[in-house]
N, C-alpha and C positions, 0 to 999 in steps of 0.2 A: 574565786579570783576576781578581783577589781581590775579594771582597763584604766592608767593612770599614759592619758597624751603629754608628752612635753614638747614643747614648741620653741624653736630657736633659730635665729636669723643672723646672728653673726658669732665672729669668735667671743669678744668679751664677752656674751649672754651667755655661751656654750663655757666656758671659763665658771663663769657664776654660779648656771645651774648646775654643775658637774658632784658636788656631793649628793644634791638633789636625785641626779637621775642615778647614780650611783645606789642610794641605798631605796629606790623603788627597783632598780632590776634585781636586788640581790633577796629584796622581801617575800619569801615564800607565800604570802598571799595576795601579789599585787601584782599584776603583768606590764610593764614596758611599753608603751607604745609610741615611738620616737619619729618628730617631725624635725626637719631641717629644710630650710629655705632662704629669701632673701640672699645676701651677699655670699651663705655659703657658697653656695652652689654657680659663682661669679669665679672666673679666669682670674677679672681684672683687682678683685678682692681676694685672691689666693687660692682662691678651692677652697675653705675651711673643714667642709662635708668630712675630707680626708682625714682631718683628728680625732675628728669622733669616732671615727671607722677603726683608727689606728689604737684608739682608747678604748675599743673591743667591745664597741657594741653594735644593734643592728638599725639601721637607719627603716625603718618603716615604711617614711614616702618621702621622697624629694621634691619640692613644689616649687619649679620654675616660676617664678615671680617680676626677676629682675629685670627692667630694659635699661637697656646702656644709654643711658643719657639721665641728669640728675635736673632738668629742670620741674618745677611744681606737675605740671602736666605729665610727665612721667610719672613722678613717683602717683599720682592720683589713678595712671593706667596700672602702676605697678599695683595697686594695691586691689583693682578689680581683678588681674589675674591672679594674686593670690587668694583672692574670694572664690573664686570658683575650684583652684585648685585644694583648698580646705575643707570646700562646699562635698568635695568626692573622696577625699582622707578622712572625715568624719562619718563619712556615710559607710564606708569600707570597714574603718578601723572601730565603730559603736563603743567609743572610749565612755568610760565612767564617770571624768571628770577631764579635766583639761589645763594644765599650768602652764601661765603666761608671765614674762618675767619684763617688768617694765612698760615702756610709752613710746616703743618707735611705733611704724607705719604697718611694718610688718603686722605686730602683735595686733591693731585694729581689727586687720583683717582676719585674723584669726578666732577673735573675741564676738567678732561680728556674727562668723558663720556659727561658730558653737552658741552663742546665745539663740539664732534661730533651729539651729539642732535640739535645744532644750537640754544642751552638756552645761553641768553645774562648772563653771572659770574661778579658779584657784590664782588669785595673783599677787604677786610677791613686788613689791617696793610703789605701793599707791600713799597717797597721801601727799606726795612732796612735790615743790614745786620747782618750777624754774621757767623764769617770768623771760625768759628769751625767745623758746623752743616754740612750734607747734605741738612739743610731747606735750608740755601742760594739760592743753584740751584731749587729749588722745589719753592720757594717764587716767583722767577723773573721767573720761568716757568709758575706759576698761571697767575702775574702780564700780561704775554702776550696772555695767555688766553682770559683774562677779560678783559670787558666795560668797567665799570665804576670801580675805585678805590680810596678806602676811605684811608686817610693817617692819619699819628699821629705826624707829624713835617713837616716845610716846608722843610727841608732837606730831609724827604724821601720824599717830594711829587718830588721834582726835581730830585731825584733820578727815582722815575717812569717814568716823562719825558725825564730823558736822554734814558731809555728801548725804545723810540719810541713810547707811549700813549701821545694820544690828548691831552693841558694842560684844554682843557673845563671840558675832563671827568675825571680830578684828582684831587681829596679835600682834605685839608688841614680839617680836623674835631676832631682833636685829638684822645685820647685814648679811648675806652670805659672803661676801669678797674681804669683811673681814676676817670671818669662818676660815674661808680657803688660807689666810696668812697664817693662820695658827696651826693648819695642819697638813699642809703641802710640804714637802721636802725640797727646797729652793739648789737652785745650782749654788756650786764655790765660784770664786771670783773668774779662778782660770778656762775651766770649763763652760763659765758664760760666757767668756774672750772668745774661745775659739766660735761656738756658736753661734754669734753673733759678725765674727770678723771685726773686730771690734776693741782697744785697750779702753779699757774704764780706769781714769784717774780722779783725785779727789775735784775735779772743776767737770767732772761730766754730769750734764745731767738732759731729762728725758722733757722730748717736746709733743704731745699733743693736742692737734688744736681741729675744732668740728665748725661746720657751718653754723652761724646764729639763723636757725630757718624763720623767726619772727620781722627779722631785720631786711628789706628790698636789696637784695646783691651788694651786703656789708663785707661779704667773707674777704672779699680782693684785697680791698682798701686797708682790713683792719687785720690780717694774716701780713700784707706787705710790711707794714709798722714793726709787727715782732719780729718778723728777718731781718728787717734793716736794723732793731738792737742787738739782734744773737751777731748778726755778723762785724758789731763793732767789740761787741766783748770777745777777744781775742784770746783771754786768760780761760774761756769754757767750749768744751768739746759737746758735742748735743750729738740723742739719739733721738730720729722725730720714729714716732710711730704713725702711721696713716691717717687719713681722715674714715668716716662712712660713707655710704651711699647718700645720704642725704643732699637736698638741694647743695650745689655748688660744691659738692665732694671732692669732684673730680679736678676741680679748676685748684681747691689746694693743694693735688697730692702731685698735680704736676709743678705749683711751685715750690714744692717738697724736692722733687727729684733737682729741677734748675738748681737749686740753692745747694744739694750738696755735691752736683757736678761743679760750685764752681767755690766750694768750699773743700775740695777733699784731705782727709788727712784729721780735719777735724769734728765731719759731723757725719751721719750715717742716717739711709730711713730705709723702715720695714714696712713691709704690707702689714704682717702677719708676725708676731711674737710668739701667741701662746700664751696660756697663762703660767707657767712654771717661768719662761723666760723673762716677761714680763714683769711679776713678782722676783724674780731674782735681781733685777735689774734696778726697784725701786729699794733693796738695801744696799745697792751701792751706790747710785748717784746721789748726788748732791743737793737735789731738787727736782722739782716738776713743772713744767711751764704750760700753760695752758686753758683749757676750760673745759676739761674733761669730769664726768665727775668720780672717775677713779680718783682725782687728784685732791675731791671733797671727801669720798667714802673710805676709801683704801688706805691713801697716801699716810696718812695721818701716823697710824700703826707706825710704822716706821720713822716716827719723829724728825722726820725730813720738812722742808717748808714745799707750800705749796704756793705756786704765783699765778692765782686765777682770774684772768682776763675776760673783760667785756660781762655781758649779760645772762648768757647761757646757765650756769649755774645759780644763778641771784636767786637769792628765796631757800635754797638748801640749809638746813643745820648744818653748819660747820666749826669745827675746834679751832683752837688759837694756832696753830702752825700754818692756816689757812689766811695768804695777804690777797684780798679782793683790790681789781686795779680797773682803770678803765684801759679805752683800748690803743688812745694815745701813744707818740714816741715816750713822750713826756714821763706820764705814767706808767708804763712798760716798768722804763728806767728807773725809776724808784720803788716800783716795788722789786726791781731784780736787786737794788743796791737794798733794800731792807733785808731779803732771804738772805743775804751773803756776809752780814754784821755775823760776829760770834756772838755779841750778848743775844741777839733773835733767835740762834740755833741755840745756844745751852737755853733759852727761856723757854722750850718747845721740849725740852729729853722726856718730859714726864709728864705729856699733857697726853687726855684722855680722849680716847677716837670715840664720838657720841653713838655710833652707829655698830660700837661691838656688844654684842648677845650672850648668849649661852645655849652652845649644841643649837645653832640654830637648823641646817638641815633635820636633823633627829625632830628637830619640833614639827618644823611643815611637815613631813613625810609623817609623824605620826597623829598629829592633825586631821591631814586626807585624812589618812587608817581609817580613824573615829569616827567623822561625820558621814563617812560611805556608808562604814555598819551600822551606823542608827538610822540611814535615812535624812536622802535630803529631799525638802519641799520647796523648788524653787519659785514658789511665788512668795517673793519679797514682800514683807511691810517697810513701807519707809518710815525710819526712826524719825521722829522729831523733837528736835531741842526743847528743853524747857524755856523758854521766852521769859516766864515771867520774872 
């Protein structure tokens, strides 16, 4: 039996990796060994812990990470307490390998510890950029961490390769999130009503919007801009789904709450979706408003437009359904008045999500398999490009 750690910090990660850890616990030769931390394990973030638990499986270790405040100096404290508490789940659990999903703060820390534990890191969506974020450096930090990496375009997989990673141990397996739309059983319209408290009509559509952490205390100024257009468009009902823990999280998610105490009727906001909810949600609204990159990865599938704001995403491969805007009244407004043309919605029915694979969990998961039982040697040679 191989010890396969998986490592998770909030719900969309848990969302993502869920065929992932799915078909390691069901692998008769592969043992489970499941980390949650960061925002699950957060009041103010939902509890998230609880769907996994509710999704039947055994949480391993819980690793208090969070401190309640999102300024840079927190999340910097947050991440030494997660060092230490991965420092004693790795040492407990002697996992075989370790998968990390992405470039938050969390995932450093856990990339950190298992590199000096001498655990070979499995990591899934490196190569891509987004020239707003602190993830950027935190992503190609992981990237040089880790063995093996899972990509979601062959632009990022040669992106990896120019980092210096072997081109044997970088796979081109697409997205997971578009994985899950293909094979999740989504609500009907009515039964996401009621779950949600909620009527979705043809002018709903779903808002969320994350800190730019590259940008000096931009979130205020440039979140204020898109409320003051959503609340002039009168013709559209909005669902905001929450921010993260990230710098300045907290300061939008309470202009999140302001905005629809003094909109009600027409707009609603969740901590916590879920991903069935979530994905049910994105085939019936209208559109995505934001700079999420569900709204670069996911959205697309669903031949909906996406109206992604400011810098956060910049640098991602994205399809034509995808209008990049600045953070402007100005701009806002004309990229909302482009998604909302019929000729832009019927020009989008049949464009192609860059990021869909084939059987991509079935590939990671039999991936690991592979590389365990032959033996990994993790001292890396670093690749280098042909120059000449």
């Amino acid at each position: 039996m191989k010890k396969i750690c998986v490592v998770t910090g909030t719900r969309a990660e848990y969302g993502l990796l869920k065929p992932v850890i799915e078909r390691i616990n069901k692998d008769e030769e592969l043992e489970l060994y499941l980390i949650a931390t960061g925002a699950h394990l957060s009041p103010e973030f939902g509890l998230t812990y609880k769907e996994i638990e509710d999704d039947g499986y055994i949480i391993n270790k819980k690793i208090e990470m969070l401190l309640s405040a999102d300024t840079p100096s927190s999340v910097v404290k947050s991440m030494g307490v997660g060092m230490i508490g991965f420092a004693d789940a790795f040492a407990d659990g002697c996992p075989d390998m370790v998968v990390i999903l992405g470039d938050r703060y969390e995932m450093l820390a856990a990339a950190s510890a298992a590199m000096v534990h001498r655990i070979p890191i499995a990591h899934i969506h490196g190569g891509e950029t987004t020239e707003g974020l602190i993830d950027e450096a935190v992503r190609h930090a992981i990237t040089k961490m880790s063995y093996l990496h899972f990509v979601a375009t062959a632009a990022y997989r040669n992106r990896v390769i120019q980092l210096g990673e072997s081109p044997e141990r970088v796979f081109n397996v697409g997205a997971l999130g578009v994985e899950n739309i293909k094979t999740v059983k989504l609500l009907d319209k009515e039964d996401l009503e009621k779950s949600i408290d909620f009527q979705i009509g043809g002018n709903t559509v779903m808002v969320t919007y994350h800190p730019v952490t590259l940008e000096n205390r931009s979130s205020v100024e440039q979140f204020r801009n898109l409320l003051s257009v959503l609340k002039s468009k009168t013709e559209l009902d909005m669902i905001f789904t929450k921010a993260n823990s990230d710098t300045d999280g907290r300061i939008i998610n309470q202009m999140i709450d302001d905005f629809v105490a003094e909109n009600r009727g027409r707009s609603v906001a969740h901590t916590s979706l879920g991903q069935i909810r979530y994905l049910s949600l994105l085939k019936y609204c209208s559109m995505v408003i934001g700079n999420s990159s569900s709204g670069i990865i996911e959205v697309p599938s669903f031949h909906i437009p996406t109206v992604d704001i400011g810098d956060r995403q910049r640098g991602r491969v994205a399809s034509g359904s995808v209008i990049h805007c600045g953070t402007g009244v100005d701009d806002i407004n004309n990229a909302l008045y482009k998604a909302m043309q019929a000729d832009f919605r019927q020009s989008i029915k049949n464009v192609k999500n860059p990021y869909e694979g084939e059987n991509t969990s079935s590939e990671i998961v039999s991936i690991i398999k592979q590389h365990l039982q032959d033996g990994i040697n993790i001292k890396k040679k670093f690749y280098d490009l042909d120059m000449g």
